[in-house]
Wavefront OBJ file of the C-alpha trace (Angstrom):
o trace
v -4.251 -61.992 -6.591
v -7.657 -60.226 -6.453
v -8.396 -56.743 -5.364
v -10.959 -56.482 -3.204
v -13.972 -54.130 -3.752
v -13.783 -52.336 -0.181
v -14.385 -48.849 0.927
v -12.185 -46.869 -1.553
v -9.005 -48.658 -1.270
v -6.914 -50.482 -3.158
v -5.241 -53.980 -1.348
v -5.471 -57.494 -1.405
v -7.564 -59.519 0.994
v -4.922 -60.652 2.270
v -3.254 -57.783 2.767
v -6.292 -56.411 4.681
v -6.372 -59.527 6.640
v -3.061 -59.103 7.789
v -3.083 -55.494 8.416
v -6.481 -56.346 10.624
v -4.647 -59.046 12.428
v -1.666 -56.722 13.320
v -3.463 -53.969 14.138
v -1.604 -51.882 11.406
v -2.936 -49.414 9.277
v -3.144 -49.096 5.361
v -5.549 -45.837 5.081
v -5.893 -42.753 6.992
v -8.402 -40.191 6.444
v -7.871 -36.783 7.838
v -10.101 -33.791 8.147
v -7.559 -30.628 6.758
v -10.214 -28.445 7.891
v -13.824 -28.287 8.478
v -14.642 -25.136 6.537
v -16.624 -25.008 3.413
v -18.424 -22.374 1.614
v -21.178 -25.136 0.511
v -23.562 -26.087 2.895
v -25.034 -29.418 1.870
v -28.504 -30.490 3.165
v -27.052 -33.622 4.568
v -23.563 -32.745 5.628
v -22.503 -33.284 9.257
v -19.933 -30.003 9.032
v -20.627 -27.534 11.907
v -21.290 -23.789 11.136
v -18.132 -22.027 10.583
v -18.933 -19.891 13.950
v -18.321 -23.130 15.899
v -15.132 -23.935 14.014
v -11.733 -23.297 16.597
v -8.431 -24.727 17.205
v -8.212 -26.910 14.078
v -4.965 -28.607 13.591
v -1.710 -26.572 12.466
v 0.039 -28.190 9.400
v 2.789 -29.326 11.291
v 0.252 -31.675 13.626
v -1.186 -32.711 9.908
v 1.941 -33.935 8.982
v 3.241 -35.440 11.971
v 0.238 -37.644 12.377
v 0.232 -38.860 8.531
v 3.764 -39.594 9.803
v 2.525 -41.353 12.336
v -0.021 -43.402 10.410
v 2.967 -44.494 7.831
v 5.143 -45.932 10.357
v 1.611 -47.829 10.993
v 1.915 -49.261 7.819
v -0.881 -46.583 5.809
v 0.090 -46.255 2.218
v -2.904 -44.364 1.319
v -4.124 -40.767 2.973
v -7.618 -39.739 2.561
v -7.843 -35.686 2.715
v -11.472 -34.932 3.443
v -12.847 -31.181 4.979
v -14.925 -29.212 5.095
v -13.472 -28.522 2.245
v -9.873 -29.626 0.992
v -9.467 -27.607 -2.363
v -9.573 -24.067 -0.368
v -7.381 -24.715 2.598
v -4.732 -22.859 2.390
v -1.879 -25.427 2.932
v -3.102 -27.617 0.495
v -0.430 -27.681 -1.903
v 2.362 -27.985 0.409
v 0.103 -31.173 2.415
v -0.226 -32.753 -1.460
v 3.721 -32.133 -1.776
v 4.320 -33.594 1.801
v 2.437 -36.721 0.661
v 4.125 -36.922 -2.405
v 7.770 -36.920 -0.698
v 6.380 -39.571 1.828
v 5.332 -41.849 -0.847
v 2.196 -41.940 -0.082
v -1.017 -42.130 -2.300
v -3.128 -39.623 -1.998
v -6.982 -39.344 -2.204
v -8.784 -35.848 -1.784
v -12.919 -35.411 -1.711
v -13.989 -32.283 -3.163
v -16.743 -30.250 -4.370
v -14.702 -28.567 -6.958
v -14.762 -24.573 -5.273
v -11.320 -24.406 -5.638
v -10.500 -26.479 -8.593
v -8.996 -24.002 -11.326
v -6.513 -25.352 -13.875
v -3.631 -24.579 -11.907
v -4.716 -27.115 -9.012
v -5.770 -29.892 -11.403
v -2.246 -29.676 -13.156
v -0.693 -30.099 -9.501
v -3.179 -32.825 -8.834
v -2.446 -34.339 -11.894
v 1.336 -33.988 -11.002
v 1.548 -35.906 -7.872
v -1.360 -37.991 -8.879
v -3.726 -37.274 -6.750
v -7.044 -39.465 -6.905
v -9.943 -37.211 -7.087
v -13.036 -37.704 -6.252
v -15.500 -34.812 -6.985
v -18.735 -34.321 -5.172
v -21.747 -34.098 -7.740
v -25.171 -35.273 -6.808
v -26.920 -34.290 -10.014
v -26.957 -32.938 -13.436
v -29.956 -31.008 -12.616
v -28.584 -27.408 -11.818
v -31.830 -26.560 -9.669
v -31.604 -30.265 -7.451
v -27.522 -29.981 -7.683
v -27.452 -26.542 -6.092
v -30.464 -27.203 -3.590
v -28.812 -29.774 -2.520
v -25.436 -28.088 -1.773
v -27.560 -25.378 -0.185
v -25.337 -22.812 -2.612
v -26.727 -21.221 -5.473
v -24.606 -21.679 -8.680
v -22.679 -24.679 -6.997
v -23.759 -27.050 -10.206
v -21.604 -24.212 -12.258
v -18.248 -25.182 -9.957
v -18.442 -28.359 -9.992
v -18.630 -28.132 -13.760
v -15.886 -26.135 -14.022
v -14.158 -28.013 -11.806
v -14.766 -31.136 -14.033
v -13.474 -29.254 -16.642
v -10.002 -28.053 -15.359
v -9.689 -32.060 -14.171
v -10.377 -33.043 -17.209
v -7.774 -30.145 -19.392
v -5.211 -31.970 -16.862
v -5.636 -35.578 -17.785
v -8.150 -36.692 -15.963
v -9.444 -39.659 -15.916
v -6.392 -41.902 -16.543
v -4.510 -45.186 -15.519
v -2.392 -42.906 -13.382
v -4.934 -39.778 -12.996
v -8.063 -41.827 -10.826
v -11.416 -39.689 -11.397
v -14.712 -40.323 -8.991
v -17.713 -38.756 -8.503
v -18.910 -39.062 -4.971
v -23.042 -39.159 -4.911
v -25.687 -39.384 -2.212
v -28.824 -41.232 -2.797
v -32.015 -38.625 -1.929
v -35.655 -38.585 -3.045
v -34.659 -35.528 -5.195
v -31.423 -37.932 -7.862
v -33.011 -41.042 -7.651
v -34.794 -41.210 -10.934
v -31.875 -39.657 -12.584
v -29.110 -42.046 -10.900
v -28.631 -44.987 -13.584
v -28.230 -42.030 -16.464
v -25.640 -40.469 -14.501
v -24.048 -43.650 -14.041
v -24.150 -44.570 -17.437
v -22.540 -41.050 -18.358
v -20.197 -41.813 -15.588
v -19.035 -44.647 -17.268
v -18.923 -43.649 -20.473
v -15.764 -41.030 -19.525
v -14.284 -43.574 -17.327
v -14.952 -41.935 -14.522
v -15.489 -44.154 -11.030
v -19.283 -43.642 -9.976
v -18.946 -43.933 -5.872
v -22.864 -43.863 -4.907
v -23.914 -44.711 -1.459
v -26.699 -44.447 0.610
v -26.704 -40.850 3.329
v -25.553 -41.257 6.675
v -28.340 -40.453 8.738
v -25.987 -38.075 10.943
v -26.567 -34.169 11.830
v -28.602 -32.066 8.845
v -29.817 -35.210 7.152
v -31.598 -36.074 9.924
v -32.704 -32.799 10.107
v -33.614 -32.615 6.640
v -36.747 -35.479 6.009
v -37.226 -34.446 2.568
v -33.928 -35.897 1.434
v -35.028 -39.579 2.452
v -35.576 -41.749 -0.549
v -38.115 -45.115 0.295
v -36.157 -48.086 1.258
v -37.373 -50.243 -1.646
v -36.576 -47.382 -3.978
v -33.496 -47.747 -3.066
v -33.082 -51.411 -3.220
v -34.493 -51.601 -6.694
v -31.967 -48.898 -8.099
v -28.967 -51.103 -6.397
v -30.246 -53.804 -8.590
v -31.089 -52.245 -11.642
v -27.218 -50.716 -11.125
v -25.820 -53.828 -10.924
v -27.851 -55.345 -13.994
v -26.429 -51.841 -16.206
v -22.798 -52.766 -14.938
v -23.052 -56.401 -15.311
v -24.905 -56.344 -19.502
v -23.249 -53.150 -20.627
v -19.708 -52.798 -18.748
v -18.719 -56.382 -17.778
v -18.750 -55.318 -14.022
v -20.017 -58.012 -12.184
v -20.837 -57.213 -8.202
v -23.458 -58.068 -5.674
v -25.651 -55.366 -4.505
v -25.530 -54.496 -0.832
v -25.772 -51.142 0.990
v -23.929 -48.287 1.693
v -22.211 -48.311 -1.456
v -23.296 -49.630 -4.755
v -21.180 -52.040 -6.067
v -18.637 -51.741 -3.250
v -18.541 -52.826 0.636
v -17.683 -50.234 3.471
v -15.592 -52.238 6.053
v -12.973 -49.330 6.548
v -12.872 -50.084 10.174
v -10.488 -53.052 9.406
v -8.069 -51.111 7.934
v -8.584 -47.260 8.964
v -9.625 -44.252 10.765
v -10.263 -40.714 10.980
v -8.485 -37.825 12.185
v -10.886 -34.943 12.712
v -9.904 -31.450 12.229
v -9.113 -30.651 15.798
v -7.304 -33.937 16.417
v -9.712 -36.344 17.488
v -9.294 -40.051 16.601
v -12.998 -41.397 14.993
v -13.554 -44.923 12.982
v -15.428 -42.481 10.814
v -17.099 -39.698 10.078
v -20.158 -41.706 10.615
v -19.539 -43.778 14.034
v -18.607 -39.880 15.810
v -16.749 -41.602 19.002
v -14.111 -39.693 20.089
v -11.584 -42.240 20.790
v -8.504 -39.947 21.934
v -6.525 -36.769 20.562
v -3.247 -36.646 18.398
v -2.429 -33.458 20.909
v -2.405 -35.588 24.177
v -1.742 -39.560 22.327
v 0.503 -40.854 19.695
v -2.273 -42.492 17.059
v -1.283 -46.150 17.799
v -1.548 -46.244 21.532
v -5.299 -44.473 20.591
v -5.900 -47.426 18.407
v -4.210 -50.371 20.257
v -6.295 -49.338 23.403
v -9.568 -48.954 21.723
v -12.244 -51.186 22.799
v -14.155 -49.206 19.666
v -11.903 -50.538 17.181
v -10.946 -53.937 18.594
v -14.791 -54.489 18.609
v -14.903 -53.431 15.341
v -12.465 -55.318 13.763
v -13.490 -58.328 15.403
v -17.172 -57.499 13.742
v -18.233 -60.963 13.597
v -17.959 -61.717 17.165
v -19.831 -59.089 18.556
v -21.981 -57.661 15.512
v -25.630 -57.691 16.795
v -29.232 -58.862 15.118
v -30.036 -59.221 11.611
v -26.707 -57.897 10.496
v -24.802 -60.925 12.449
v -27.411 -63.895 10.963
v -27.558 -61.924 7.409
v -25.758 -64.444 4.538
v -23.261 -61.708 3.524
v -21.746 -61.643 7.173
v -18.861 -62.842 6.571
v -18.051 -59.450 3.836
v -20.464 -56.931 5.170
v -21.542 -55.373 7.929
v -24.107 -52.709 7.015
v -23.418 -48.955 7.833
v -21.846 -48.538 11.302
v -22.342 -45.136 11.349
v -25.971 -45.641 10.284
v -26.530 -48.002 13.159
v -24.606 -45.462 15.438
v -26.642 -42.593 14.548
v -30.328 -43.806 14.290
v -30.093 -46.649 17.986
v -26.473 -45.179 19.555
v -25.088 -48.459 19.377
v -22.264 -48.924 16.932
v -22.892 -52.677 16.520
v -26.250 -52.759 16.087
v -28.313 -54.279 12.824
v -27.766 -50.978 10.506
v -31.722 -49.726 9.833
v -31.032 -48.646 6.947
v -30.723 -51.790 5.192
v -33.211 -53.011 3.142
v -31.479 -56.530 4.422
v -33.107 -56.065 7.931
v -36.663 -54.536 6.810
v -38.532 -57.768 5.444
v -37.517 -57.358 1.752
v -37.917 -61.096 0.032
v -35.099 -59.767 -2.273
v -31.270 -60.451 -1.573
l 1 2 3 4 5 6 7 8 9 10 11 12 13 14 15 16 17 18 19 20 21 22 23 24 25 26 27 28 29 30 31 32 33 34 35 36 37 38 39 40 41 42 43 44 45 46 47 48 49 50 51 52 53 54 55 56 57 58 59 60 61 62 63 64 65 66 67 68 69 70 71 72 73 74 75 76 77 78 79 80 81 82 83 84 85 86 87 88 89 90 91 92 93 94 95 96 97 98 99 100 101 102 103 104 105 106 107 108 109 110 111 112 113 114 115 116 117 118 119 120 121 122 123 124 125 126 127 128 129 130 131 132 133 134 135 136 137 138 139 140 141 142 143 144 145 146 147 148 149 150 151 152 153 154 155 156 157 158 159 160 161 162 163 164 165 166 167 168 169 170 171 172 173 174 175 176 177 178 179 180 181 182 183 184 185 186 187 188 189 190 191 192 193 194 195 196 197 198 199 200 201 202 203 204 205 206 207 208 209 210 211 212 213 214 215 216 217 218 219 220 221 222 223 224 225 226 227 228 229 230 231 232 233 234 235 236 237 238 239 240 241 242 243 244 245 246 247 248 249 250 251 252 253 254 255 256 257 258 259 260 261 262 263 264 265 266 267 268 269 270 271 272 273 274 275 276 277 278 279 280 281 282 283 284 285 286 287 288 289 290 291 292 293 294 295 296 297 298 299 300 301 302 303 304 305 306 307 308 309 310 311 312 313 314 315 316 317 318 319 320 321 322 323 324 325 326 327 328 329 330 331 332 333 334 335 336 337 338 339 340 341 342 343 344 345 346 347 348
């Protein structure tokens, strides 16, 4: 049976399907916490000043709880950032006893070798935040001095661990910018030469990115380096996939399937469609999602999807950024702008 390309997960179609139909679950992501000592020029993390009453471990754990017995099988652990909170190893051992598999973004700060080996233990899928090999764009971009020499040292403890592996998943998680773009099919070529999982996708235009203009990269830019990705996978690594935005060579339709738990508790589709839909503290997580117009609207995409994004060909398997549409009209099911689909390109 074949595995969809979708999001980051790892299920059937029909196993999606089914999960979508029920109204079950089979990913979680979850904020840990939202502070972070890098402060990326197109990250939608508040100042640590306007951080307060972020979850205790014991609400962490009782709402991954919660999503199991909604049928998740895979948590995503997302911050701020993950690899300094301080209850990390005893969340990543929680997970482990719950058989559950475990994902965590990171931008390596707290990645020495005794993390990695833990990682490694309880087979954690990593996915490490690197947006170029350039140490002058890599740190400008993190808005950190000296954050390219982390996340190589990070790379290296992952890699003195065992990663990457059959059972040790490695990523690198990249945004597209006006600053990487000429550099993006070497570093997916060098990607792919370690075996490491290149996840590239296009920024959510949410908080400092849209504060930050000089990040944007031009539309058709971007367009040609989906194609010229999907030429290098298809003639050098036998990857065949259709380009279409967010993500190259994947599709983002989380919403069938998942949600997000901020750091204080409150239920999102995503980081990028920023809807509050209820709190953990005052609702158990299914009567948040079985009440949701949101996510019932969501799920049922094709019914209520508007413009180009409902009459585009790849309707049926896509349905643009919805926290791109979200964030640049306010309207969640609205044609995503971003897309080079809805701008007049002749190319598809």
């Amino acid at each position: 049976m074949r595995i969809m390309q979708f999001f980051n997960l790892e299920f059937t179609e029909e196993q999606i399907r089914q999960a979508a139909a029920a109204g079950r679950l089979l990913s979680m992501e979850i904020e840990l916490s939202r502070r972070c000592n890098f402060r990326c020029s197109y990250c939608y993390v508040p100042h640590e000043s306007e951080l307060r009453n972020e979850l205790r471990r014991e609400e962490i754990e009782d709402v991954i709880l919660q999503a199991k017995a909604l049928g998740a099988r895979k948590i995503i652990l997302l911050g701020g950032e993950p690899s300094i909170y301080p209850e990390l190893e005893g969340i990543i051992g929680f997970l482990s006893g719950q058989g559950l598999e475990t994902e965590m973004f990171t931008n390596g700060s707290g990645v020495d070798d005794r993390l990695a080996a833990l990682l490694a233990r309880h087979r954690v899928r990593v996915v490490l935040k690197m947006n170029s090999r350039d140490a002058g764009i890599q740190d400008r971009l993190a808005g950190l001095p000296g954050a390219a020499k982390i996340i190589d040292k990070a790379l290296a403890a992952l890699k003195n661990a065992g990663y990457p592996a059959e059972e040790c998943f490695l990523a690198v998680s990249t945004i597209i910018c006006r600053q990487n773009i000429a550099e993006l099919p070497a570093l997916w070529r060098w990607l792919r030469g370690q075996g490491i999982e290149p996840y590239f996708e296009i920024i959510t235009p949410q908080a400092n990115a849209l504060v930050n203009s000089w990040l944007e990269a031009d539309r058709t830019e971007v367009r040609d380096l989906f194609f010229q990705l999907s030429d290098i996978d298809r003639q050098e690594y036998g990857r065949s996939w259709d380009p279409q935005p967010p993500l190259v060579g994947n599709r983002c339709m989380r919403h069938q399937v998942s949600c997000l738990v901020t750091a204080t508790g409150e239920v999102m589709p995503c980081v990028g469609v920023t809807i509050g839909l209820g709190s953990i503290r005052r609702q158990p997580l299914a009567d948040i999602l079985q009440t949701s117009e949101v996510i019932a609207n969501l799920k049922n995409f094709r019914q209520t999807i508007k413009g180009q994004c409902r009459d585009c060909d790849k309707a049926e398997i896509c349905y643009g950024c919805r926290g791109a549409a979200y964030q640049l009209t306010g309207d969640y099911l609205a044609a995503d702008p971003t897309c080079w689909r809805n701008g007049g390109s002749s190319q598809s």
